[in-house]
C-alpha positions in Angstrom: -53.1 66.8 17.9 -49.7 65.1 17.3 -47.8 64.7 20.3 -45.2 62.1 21.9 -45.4 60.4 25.3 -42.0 60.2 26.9 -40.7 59.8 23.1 -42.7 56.0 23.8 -45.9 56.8 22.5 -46.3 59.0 19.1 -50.1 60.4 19.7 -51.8 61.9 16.5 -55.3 63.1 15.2 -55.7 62.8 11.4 -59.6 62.8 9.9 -61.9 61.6 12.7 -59.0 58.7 13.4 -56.5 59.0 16.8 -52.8 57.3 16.1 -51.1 55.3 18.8 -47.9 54.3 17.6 -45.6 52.5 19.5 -42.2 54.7 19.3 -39.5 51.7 20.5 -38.4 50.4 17.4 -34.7 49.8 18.4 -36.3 47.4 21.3 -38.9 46.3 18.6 -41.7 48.0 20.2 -41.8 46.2 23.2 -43.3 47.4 26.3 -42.2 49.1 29.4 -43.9 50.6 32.3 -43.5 54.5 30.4 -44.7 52.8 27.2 -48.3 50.8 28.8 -48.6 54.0 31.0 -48.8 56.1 28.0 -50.9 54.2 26.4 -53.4 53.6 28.7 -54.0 58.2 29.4 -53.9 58.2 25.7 -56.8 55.5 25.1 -58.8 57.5 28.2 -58.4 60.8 26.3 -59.3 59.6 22.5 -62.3 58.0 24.2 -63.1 61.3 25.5 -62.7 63.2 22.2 -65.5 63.3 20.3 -64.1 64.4 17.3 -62.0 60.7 17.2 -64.2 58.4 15.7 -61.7 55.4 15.2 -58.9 54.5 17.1 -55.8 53.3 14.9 -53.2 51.1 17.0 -49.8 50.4 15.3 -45.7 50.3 15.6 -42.9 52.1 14.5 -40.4 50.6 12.5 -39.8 46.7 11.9 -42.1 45.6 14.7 -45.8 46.3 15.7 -45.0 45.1 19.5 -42.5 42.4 20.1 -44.1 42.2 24.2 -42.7 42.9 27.3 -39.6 44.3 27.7 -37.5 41.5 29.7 -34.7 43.6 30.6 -37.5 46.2 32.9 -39.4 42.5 34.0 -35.7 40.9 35.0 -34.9 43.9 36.3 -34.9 43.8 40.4 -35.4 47.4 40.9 -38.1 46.7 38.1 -41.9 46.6 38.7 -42.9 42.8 39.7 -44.3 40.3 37.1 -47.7 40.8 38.9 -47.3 44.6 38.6 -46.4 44.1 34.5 -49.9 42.3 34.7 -52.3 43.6 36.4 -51.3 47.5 35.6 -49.4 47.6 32.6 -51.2 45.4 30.6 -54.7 44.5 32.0 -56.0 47.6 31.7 -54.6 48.3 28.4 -57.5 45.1 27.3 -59.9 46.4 29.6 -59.8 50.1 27.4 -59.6 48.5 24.4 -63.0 46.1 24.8 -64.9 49.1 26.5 -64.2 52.0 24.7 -67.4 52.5 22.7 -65.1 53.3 19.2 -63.6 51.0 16.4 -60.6 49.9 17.4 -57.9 48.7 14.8 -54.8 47.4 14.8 -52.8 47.5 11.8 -50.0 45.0 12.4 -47.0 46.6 10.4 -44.8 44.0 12.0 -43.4 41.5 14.1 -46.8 40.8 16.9 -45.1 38.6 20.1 -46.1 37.9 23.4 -48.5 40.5 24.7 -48.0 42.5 21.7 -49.7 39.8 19.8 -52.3 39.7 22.5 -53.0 43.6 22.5 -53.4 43.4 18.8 -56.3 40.1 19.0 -58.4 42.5 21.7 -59.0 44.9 19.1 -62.2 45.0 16.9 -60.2 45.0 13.8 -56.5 42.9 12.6 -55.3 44.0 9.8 -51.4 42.9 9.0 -48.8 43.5 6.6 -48.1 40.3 4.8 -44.9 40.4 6.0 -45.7 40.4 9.7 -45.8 37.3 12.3 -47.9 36.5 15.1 -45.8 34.8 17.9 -47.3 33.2 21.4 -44.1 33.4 22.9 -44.8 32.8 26.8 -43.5 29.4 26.4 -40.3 29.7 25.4 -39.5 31.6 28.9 -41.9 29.4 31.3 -44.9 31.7 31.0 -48.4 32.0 29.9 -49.8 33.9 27.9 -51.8 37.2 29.5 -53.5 40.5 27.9 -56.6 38.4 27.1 -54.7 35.8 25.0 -56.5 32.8 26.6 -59.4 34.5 26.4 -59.8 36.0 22.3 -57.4 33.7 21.0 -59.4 30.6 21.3 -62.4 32.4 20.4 -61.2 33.3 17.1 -59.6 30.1 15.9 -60.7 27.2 18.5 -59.7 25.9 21.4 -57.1 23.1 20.1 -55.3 25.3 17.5 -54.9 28.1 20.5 -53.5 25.5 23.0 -51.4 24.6 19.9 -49.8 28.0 19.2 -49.1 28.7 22.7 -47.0 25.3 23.5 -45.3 25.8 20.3 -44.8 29.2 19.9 -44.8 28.7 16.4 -44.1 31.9 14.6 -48.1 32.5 11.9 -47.8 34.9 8.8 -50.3 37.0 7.9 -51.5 34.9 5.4 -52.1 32.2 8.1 -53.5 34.4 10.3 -56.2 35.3 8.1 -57.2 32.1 7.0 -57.5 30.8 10.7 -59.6 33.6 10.7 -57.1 34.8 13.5 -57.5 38.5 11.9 -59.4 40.0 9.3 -57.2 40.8 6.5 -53.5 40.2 5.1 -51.8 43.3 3.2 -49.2 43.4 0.5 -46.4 45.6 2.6 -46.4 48.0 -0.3 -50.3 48.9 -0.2 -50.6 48.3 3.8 -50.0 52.1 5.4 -52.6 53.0 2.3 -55.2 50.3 3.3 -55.2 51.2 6.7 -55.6 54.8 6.3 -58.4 54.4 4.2 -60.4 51.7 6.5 -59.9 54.3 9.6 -61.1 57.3 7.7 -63.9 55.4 6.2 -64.5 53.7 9.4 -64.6 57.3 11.2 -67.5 58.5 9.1 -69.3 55.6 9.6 -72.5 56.2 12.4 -69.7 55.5 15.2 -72.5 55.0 18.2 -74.2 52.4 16.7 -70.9 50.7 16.4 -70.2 51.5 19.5 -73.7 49.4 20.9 -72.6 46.9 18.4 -69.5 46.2 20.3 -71.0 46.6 23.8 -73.6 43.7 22.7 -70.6 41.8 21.1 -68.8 41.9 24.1 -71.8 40.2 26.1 -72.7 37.4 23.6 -69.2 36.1 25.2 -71.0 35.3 28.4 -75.2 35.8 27.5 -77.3 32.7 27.0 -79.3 32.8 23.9 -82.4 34.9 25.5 -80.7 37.3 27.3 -78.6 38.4 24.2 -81.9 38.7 22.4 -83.0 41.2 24.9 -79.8 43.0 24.7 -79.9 43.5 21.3 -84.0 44.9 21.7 -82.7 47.6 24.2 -79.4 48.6 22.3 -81.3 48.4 19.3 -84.1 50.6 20.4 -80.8 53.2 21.4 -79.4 53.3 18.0 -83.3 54.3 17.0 -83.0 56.9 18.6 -79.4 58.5 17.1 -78.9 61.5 14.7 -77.1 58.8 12.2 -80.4 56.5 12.3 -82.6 59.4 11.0 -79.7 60.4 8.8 -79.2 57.0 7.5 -82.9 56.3 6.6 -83.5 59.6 4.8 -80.3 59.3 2.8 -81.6 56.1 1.6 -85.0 57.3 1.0 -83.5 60.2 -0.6 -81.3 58.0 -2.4 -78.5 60.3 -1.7 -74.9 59.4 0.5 -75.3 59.8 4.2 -73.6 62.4 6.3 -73.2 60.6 9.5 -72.0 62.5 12.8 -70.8 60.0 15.3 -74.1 60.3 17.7 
């Protein structure tokens, strides 16, 4: 499977792990209608597939995603800034939370605006060390949407969020990670390598039970204490019931690596 979407979208299988990449890189990645569109079919079909396991988001070139593309949102023949919203980018955060498969994002790049907002709704940051993280509604009036007021403050507080979006302070890697905004900062040198490895490890994992663990993840958000605790007794009484349970437990038993199928 290796396919491109309007030349906007590179699409590729590889070892149990779907590619997105953006393919803008002389706009920096940045989003236009084509571009979310493609996206979003793309995401519906790798969920689909059962032979993808892990879902890998990245860019081409300099940028991972450097937002939306202000020449399409300026434009008045252009889709209105509601439109850009609500079907452009909502439902590209909406796929990304429910899609029952790991989702990375392996930030090779520049992250702005919604770009940097696409990559905090995955399950997994990882960014070159040479990559920024920019909230950069401000600077034109806006705020900031795809889920950034909603993850960002999540994973580093509500003060240091409201911080970064009035500032629009530009956050290396190596910040990132210790704000605990992402999980890891890569030498550029070692980062395509790392990724690749973490997806294809990542797609031989037991991918439903990671798939329950992000479903109950996902509700903790909103759950009181008791109702989170009966979540995780029904989802954990599903994962029972999986190939890769009985697989796990007898490889360990058997002292012997387990061959997980994803189910």
């Amino acid at each position: 499977m290796a396919q491109n979407r309007y030349m906007e979208l590179k699409v590729e299988k590889k070892n149990g792990v779907g590619i997105l990449t953006f393919n803008r890189p002389e706009k920096f990645n940045s989003f236009n209608q084509k571009l979310s569109f493609s996206v979003q079919s793309s995401l519906d079909e790798m969920e689909q597939d059962d032979t993808i396991r892990c879902i890998l988001i990245t860019g081409e070139g300099k940028a991972f995603c450097a937002g939306q593309d202000l020449a399409e949102a300026t434009d008045p023949n252009g889709p209105p800034l509601q439109s850009i919203v609500k079907d452009h980018y909502n439902p590209i955060i909406t796929r990304i939370r429910n899609i029952e498969k790991p989702i990375l994002a392996a930030v090779n790049g520049v992250a702005a605006g919604a770009g940097a907002n696409i990559a905090l709704a995955c399950d997994i940051v990882v960014a070159a060390k040479s990559a920024k993280f920019i909230q950069a509604f401000s600077a034109i009036g806006l705020i900031p949407d795809s889920g950034g007021t909603f993850f960002l403050p999540r994973l580093i507080g509500m003060q240091k969020a409201m911080s970064l979006m009035i500032t629009g302070d530009r956050i290396s890697a190596d910040e990132a990670e210790k704000m605990n905004m992402i999980y890891k900062a890569v030498e550029d040198e070692n980062f395509f390598e790392f990724v690749t490895e973490l997806s294809e490890r990542i797609a031989k994992m037991p991918t439903k039970g990671i798939g329950l663990t992000k479903r109950a993840l996902n509700a903790s958000f909103e759950n009181q204490l008791y109702q989170q605790l009966e979540l995780e007794e029904k989802l954990q009484t599903e994962a029972g019931s999986t190939h890769d349970f009985n697989e796990g437990t007898s490889a360990f038993l058997e002292k012997r690596k387990p061959n997980f199928k994803g189910y």
